[in-house]
N, C-alpha and C positions, 0 to 999 in steps of 0.2 A: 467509415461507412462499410457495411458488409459485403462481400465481394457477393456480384452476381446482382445487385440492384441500384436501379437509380435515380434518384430523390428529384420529384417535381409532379407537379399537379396534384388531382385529387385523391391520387394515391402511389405508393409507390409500386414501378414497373420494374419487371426484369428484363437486366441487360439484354442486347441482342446476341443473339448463340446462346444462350446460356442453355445447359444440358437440367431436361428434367431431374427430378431427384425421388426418393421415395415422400409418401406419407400423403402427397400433393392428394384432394379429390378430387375423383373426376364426375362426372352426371353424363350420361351417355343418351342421346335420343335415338332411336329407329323410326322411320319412315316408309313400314312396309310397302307403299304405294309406288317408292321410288324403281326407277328402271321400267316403269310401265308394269311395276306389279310383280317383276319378277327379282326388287330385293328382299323378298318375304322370305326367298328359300337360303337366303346366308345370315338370319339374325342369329338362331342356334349356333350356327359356326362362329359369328361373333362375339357372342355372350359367353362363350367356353373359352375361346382366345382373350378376352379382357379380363375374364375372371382369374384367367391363371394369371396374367402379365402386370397387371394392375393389385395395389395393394387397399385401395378406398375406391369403391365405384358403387354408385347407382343405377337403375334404370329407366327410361320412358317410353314407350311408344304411342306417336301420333294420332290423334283422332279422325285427322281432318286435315285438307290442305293449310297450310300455313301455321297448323299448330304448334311448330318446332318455335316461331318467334315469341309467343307466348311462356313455352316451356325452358329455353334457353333464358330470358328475362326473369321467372321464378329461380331458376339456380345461381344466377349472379346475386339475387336479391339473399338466396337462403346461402353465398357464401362458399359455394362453390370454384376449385380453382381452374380443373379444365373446364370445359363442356364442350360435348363430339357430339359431332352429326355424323349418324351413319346412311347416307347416300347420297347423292348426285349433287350438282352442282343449284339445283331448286332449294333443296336439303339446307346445302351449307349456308345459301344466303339468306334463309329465315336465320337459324341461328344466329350468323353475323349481326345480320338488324335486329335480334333480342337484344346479343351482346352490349353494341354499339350503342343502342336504345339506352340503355341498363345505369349509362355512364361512369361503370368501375372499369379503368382504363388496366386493371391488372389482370382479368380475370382472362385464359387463352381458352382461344378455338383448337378444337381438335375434329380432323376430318379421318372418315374412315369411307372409301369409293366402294357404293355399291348402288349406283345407277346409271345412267344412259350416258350422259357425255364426259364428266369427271373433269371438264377442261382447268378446273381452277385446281385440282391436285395436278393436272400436267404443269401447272408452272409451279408448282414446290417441288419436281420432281418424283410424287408417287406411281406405281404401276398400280394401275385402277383390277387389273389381274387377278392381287396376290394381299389376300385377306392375311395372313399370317406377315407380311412382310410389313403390311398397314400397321398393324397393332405391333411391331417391333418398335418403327417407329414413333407412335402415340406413347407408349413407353420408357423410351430413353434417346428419342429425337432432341431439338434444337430448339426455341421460341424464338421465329424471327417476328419484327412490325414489319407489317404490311398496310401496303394503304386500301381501302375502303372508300366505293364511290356513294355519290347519294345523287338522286334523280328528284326533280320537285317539279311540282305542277299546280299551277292557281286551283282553287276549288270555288272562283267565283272571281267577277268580273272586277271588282277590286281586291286589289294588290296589295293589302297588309298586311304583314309577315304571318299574324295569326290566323291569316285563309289559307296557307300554302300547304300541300301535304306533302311529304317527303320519304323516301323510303332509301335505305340503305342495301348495294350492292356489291359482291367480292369480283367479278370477273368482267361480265360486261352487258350493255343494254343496244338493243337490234330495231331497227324500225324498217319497214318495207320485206324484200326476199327473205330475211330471215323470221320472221314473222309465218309467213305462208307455210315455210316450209316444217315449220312448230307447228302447224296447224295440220297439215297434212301427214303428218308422223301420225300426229293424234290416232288418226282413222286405219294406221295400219296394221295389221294383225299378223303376219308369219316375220318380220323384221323386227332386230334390234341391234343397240349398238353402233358404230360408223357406219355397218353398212345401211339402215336405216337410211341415216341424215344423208348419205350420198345420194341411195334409189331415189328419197322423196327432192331432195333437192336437181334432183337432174329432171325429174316431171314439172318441178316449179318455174326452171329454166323457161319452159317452153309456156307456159301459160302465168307466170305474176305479170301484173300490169306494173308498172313504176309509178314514180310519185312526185311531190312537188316538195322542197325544203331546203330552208333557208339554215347554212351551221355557222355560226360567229363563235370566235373566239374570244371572250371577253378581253378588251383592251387589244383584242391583235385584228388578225385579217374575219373577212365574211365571204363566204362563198354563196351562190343561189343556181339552181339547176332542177331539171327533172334525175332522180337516183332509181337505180337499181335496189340497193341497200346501204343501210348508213350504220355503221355500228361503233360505239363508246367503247373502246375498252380500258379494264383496269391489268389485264392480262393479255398473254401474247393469244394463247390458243381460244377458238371455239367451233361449236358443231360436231363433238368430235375428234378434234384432234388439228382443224386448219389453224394456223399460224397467220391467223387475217390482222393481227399488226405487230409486225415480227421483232420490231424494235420496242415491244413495249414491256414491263418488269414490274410487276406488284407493289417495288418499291422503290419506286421512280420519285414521286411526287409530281405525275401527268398521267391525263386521262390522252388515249389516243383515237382519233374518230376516225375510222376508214369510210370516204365516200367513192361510191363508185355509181357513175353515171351508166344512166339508160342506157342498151342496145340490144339491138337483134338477138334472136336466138342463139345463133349462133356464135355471137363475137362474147355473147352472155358464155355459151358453153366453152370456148377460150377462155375466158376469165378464169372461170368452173376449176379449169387444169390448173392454171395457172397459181391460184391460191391455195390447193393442196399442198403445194412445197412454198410456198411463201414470196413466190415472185409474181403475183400479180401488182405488186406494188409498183413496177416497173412501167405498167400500163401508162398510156395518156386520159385512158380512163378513170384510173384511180389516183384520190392524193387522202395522205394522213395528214389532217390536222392535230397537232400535241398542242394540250394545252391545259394547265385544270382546272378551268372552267370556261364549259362551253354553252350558252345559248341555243336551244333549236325552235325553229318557226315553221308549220305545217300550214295547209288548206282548210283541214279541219282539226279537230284532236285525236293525232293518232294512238292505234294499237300498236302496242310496242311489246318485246322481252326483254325479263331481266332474271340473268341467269338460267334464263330456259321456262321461265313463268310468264305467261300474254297476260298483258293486263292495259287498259283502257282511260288513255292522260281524259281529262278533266277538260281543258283547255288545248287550246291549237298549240301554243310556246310550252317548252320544255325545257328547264335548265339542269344541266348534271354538273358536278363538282368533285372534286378528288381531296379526301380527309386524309394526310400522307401521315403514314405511321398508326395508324385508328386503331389497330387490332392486331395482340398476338395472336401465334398460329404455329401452333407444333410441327414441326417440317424434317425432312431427314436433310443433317447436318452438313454446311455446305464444305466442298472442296476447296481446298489449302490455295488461297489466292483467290478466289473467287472477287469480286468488284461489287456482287449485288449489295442495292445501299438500304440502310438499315434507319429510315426516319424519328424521330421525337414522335411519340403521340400529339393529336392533337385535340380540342376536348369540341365538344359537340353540344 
């Protein structure tokens, strides 16, 4: 067998680490929209760094929200080996659910940060910063598997499989405060970047209402409460840069669900501090559920984010699950001993 791949499924995948090589192609998307508009002004600085760095590349840019899913799905089809999303964490996870869509478990993601929160290049260790440092990496980086979650929601009051619609995510899914405060960003015009999501998140503090929701673990425990905010993730960081489940690793094979219950403004603005540095977990307010698959039960059917995208379940119940291993993903290469674990694909 040829060093650097590994024989099983629908196709053959490359090892985990394995160091890009020449000749590979790549398909490259822009998303000028991304960063609230302001990744328009680094595509020229991107397309000149790729163009040197890269020896086969193409290009796209987005028509339209969610175009990138579309256009990542065309390049796997037409045979493409990387495909990079250039911006934000919205960005990457259309592309991922082209990818994943696509079902050729070989073909990798390549991310290049040039939008608002980046939280899912914080957990491969990119500096969302440093354009030049980005496309070092896209270059002659590492392929690790990473898991990919998928969130499903009935599209009708009967429950068989082919009413269910499902969408695939890299980082994580928000329902209640995080929601608002995606919504309130929206509206704002001299902010961007953490400090953004802090100023609007510190207004929401004081005016979100909570909510009512039921999170089951499948086969484990069930919790029911009024929350704060509930978030899935697939990843440690969001919003940003908070570390809201600090125990959790892209390639775990668990999804991790932070609930935090209702309170006052101010035990809410306690929290607030708290989860910047990763210790609100500490709270009696808050518990992680681990598990990779979870069930959620709402009042009605909520607005929820995914990846930084509001979007509008179908129904009250929501289930999310974790595909461990689903997706390579060019990463800069890990340090000598690292532990992070490295899954089988799994097919979709």
């Amino acid at each position: 067998m040829p060093g650097g791949v590994v024989q099983g499924g629908p196709a053959d995948v490359r090892a985990p680490g394995e160091l890009l090589t020449a000749g590979r192609r790549h398909f490259v998307i822009f998303n000028p929209a991304s960063g609230r508009g302001r990744g328009r002004r680094r595509i020229d600085t991107y397309r000149r760094l790729l163009e040197d760095a890269l020896d086969r590349v193409d290009f796209a840019t987005t028509a339209g929200p969610g175009h990138e899913r579309d256009l990542a799905r065309r390049a796997a089809d037409d045979g493409y080996d990387v495909v990079v999303g250039v911006g934000g964490d919205g960005t990457w996870s259309n592309v991922a659910d082209g990818l994943v869509a696509s079902g050729r478990v070989d073909v990798v993601l390549g991310v290049l940060p040039n939008g608002t929160g980046n939280d899912f290049g914080r957990n491969l260790g990119f500096d969302p910063r440093n354009a030049a440092d980005a496309v070092a990496v896209l270059a002659k980086g590492e392929v690790r598997r990473v898991d990919v979650g998928r969130v499903e929601s009935a599209s009708a009051a009967d429950r068989s499989p082919d009413l269910w619609e499902s969408r695939h995510f890299l980082n994580l899914v928000g329902f209640g405060f995080d929601v608002a405060v995606i919504d309130a960003a929206a509206g704002a015009r001299f902010l961007k970047g953490e400090v953004l999501y802090k100023v609007t998140a510190l207004q929401q503090l004081f005016r979100f209402e909570g909510f009512r929701c039921e999170v089951e673990a499948v086969g484990g425990v069930r919790r029911e409460g009024r929350h704060l905010m509930l978030t899935v993730s697939n990843g440690r960081y969001f919003g940003g840069g908070f570390p809201i489940a600090p125990a959790a690793d892209v390639s775990d094979g668990r999804l991790h669900a932070c609930r935090i219950s209702d309170a006052g403004p101010f035990t809410r603005l306690r929290l607030f501090n708290l989860a910047e540095r990763g210790r609100h977990v500490g709270s009696e307010r808050v518990e992680i559920v681990d598990a990779p698959h979870l069930r959620l039960r709402f009042d009605a059917p909520p607005r929820f984010e995914l990846d930084g995208d509001v979007r509008h379940a179908r129904e009250a119940e929501v289930e999310v699950r974790v595909l461990p291993g689903a997706l390579g993903v060019v990463a800069p290469a890990l340090e000598a001993g690292s532990t992070a674990a490295h899954s089988a694909p799994q097919s979709t």
